[in-house]
C-alpha positions as CSV (number, residue, x, y, z in Angstrom):
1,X,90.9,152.2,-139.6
2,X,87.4,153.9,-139.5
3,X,86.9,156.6,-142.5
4,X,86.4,159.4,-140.6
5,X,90.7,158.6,-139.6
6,X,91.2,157.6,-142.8
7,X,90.2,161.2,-144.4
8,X,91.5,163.1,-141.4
9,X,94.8,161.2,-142.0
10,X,94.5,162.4,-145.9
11,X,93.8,165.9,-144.7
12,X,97.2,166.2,-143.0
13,X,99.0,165.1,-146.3
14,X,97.0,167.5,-148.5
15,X,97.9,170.1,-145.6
16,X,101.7,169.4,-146.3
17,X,101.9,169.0,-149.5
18,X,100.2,172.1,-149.8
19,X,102.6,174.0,-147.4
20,X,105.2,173.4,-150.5
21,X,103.4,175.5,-152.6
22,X,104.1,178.5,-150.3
23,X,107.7,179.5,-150.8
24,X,108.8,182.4,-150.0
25,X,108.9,181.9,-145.8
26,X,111.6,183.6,-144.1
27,X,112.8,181.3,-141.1
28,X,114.6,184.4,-139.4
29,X,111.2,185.7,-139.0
30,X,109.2,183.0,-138.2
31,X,106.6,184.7,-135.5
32,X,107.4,182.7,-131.7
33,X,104.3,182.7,-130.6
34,X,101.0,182.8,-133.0
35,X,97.8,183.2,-131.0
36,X,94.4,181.9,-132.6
37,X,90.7,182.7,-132.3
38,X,89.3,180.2,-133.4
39,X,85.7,180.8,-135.3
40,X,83.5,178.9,-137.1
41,X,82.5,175.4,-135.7
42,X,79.0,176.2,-135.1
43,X,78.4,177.4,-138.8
44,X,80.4,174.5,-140.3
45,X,78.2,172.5,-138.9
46,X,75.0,174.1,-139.9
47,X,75.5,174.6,-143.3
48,X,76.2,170.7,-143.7
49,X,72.8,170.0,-141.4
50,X,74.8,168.5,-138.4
51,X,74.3,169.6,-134.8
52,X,77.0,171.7,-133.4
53,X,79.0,169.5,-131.5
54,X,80.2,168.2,-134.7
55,X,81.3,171.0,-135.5
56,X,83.4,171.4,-132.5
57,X,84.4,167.6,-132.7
58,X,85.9,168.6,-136.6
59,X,87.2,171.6,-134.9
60,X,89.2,169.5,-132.4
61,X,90.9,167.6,-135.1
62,X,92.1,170.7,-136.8
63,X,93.7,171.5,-134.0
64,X,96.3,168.6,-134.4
65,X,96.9,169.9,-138.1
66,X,98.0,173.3,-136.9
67,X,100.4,171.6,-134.2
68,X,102.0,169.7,-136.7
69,X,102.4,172.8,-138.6
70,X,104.3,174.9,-135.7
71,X,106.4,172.1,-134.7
72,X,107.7,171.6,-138.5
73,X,107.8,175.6,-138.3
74,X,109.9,176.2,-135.4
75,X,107.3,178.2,-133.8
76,X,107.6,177.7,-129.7
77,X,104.2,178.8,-128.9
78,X,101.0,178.5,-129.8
79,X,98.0,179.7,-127.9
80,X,94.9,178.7,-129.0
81,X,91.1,180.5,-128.0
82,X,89.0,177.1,-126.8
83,X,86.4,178.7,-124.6
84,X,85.8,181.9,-123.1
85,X,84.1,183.4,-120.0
86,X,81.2,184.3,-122.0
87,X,80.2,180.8,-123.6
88,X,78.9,179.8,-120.7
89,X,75.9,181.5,-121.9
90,X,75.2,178.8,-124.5
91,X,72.7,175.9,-124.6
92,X,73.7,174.2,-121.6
93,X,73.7,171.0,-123.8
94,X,76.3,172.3,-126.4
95,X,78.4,173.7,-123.0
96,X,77.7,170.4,-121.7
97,X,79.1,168.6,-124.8
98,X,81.8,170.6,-125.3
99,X,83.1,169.5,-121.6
100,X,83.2,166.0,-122.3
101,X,84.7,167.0,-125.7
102,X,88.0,168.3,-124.2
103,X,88.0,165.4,-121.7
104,X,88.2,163.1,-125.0
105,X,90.0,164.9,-127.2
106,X,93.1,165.6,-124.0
107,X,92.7,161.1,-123.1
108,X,93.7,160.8,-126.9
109,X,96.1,163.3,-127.7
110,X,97.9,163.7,-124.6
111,X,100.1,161.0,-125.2
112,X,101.2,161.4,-128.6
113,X,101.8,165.4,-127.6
114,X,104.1,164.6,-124.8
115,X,106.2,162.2,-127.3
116,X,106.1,165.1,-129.7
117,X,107.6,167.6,-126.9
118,X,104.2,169.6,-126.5
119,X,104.1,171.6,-123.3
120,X,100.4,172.4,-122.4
121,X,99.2,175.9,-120.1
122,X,95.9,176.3,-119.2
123,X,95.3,179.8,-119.7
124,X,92.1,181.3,-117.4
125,X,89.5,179.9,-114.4
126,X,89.5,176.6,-113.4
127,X,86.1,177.8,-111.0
128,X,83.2,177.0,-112.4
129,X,84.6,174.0,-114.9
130,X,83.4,170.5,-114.1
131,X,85.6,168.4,-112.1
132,X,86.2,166.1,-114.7
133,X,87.4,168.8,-117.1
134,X,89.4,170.5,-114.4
135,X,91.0,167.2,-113.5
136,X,91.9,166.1,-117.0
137,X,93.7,169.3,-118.2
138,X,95.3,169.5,-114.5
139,X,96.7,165.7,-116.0
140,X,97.9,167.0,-119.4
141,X,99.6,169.9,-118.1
142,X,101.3,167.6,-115.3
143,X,102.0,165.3,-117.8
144,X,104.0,167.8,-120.2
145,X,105.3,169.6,-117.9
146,X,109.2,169.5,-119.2
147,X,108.3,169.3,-122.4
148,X,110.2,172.2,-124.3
149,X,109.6,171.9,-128.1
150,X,106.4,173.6,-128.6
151,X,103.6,175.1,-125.5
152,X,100.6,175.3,-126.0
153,X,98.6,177.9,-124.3
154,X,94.8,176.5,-123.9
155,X,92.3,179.2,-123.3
156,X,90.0,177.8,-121.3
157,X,86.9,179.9,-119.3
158,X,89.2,182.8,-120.0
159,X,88.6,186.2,-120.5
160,X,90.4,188.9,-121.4
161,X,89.2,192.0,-118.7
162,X,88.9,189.1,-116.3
163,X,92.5,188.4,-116.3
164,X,93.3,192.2,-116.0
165,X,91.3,192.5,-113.5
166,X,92.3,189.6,-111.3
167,X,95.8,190.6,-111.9
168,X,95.1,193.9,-110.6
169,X,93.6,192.7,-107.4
170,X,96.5,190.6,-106.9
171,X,98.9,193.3,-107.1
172,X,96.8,195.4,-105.0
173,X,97.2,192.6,-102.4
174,X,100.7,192.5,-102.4
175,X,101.4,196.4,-102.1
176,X,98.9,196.4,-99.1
177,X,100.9,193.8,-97.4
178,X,104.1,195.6,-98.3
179,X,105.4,192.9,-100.5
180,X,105.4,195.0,-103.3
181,X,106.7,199.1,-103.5
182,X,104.1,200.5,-105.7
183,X,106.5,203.2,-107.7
184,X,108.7,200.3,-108.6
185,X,105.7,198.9,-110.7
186,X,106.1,198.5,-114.5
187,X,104.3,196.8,-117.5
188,X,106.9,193.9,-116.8
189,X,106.0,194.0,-113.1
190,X,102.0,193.9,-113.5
191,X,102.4,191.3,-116.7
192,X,103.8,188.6,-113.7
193,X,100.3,188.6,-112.2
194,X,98.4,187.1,-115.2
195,X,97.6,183.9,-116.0
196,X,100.7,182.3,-117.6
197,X,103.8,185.0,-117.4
198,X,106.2,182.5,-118.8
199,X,104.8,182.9,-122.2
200,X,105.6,185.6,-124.0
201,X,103.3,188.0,-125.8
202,X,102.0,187.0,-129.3
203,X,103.1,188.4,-132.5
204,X,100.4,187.2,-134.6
205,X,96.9,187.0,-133.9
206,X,95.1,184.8,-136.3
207,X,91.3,184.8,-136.7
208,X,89.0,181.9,-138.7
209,X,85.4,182.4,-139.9
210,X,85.7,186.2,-141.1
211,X,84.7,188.4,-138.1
212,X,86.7,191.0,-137.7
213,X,86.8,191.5,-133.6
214,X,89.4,190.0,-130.9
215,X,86.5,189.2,-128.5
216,X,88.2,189.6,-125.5
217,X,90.9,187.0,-126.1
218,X,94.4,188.1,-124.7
219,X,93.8,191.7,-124.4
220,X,96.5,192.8,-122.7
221,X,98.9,190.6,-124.5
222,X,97.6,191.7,-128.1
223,X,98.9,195.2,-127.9
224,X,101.0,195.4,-130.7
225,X,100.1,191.8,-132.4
226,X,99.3,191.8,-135.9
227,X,96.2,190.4,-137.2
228,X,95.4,188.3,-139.7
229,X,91.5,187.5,-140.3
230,X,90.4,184.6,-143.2
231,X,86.9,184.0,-144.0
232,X,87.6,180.1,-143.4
233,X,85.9,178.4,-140.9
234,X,88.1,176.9,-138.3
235,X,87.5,172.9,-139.3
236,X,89.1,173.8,-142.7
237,X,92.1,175.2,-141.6
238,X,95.1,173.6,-142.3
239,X,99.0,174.3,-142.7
240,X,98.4,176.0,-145.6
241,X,96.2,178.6,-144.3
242,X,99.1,178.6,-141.5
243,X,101.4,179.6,-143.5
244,X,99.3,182.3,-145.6
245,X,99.2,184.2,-142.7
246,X,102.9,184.0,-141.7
247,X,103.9,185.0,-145.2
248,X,101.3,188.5,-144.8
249,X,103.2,188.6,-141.3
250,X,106.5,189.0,-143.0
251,X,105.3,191.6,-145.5
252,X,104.8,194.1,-142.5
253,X,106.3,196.6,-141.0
254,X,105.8,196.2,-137.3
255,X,106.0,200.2,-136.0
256,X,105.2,199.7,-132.0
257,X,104.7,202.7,-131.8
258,X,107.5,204.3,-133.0
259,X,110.4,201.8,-134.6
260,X,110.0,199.9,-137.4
261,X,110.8,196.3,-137.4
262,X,110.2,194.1,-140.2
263,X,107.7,191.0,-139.3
């Protein structure tokens, strides 16, 4: 076993041994679905004087810590922020990197998420990715298909006005070619036409590395979301962190406008 799985490996025990430390976690308001933004990679990497795509690579592993976590939780979904519309405006060989990042990373844990029950959903454009990226997530979300346990919504070339938009157009489409009455359109109605209407809208939005902005990620579905923002940087978020902002969550009274429900 190579030292980088070797301390990855102790990570995850530190991770959940730490989680024991936080007491106090209501299971009858455990959030269903927890959304994340997650922030950081880039700087993680620079302060230790490694390129970026390290960063991303640590950023990948965290991901599996955070799985763990909602599985041992009960959380059903978990949506995660991987790469948005906009990032294609970075050095085309970080872009590049990153591409071949999530081609690896899906080949390795693919398997071991299907034995776990992990449903994956690509959430956003499949135009414009490379056909090997496109091909491999079309695989992992084939593969998991029936899986039930946990999904896990993958943001990928997403963007938040984007989807909006597109699932306006659509709509349009339908009530031009009459298979849709117009004054029988809703919220519920409209929310059918965006990218994955089978998962329901999250309850906490969770953001790594301090900023304190949603950046276009899920904006319709964010409405009424509470946030929770740490100043850690994404590859150093772990269960406990996890369960730092679930505790917050629970403290709040959640108004929607009018009623107050607690978490």
């Amino acid at each position: 076993m190579s030292l980088a799985s070797r301390l990855s490996g102790l990570r995850h025990l530190l991770d959940r041994v730490g989680g024991l430390f936080f007491g106090g976690i209501d299971d009858l308001l455990i959030p269903k679905h927890v959304a994340i933004i997650m922030d950081g990679n880039g700087r993680w990497a620079e302060r230790r004087g490694l390129p970026r795509l390290e960063g991303h690579k640590a950023g990948a592993r965290a991901i599996r810590s955070v799985v763990v976590a909602c599985i041992d939780l009960g959380i059903p979904f978990l949506t995660i922020y991987t790469f948005s519309s906009e990032n294609w405006r970075r050095p085309e060989q970080e872009v590049t990197g990153l591409m071949r990042l999530f081609e690896e990373t899906l080949d390795r844990e693919v398997p071991e998420l299907n034995q776990e029950g992990v449903r994956i959903t690509v959430i956003g454009e499949r135009a414009g990715l490379p056909e090997s990226t496109a091909s491999a997530f079309d695989r992992a979300e084939e593969q998991t298909v029936s899986n039930e346990r946990l999904t896990l919504g993958i943001a990928l070339n997403y963007g938040g006005r984007a989807e909006i938009l597109g699932a306006a157009k659509k709509m349009a489409e339908d009530v031009a070619e009459g298979k849709r009455d117009i004054s029988l359109v809703d919220e519920q109605a409209f929310a059918s036409y965006l990218y994955a209407p089978h998962i329901p809208d999250p309850e906490l939005v969770i953001r790594t590395g301090g900023e304190m902005r949603l950046s276009n990620f899920l904006t319709w579905q964010v409405a009424y979301a509470e946030l929770w923002v740490t100043k850690v940087l994404w590859p150093e978020f772990g269960r406990r962190h996890l369960l730092q902002a679930i505790r917050s969550y629970q403290t709040r009274e959640r108004r929607f406008g009018g009623l107050i429900a607690k978490g």
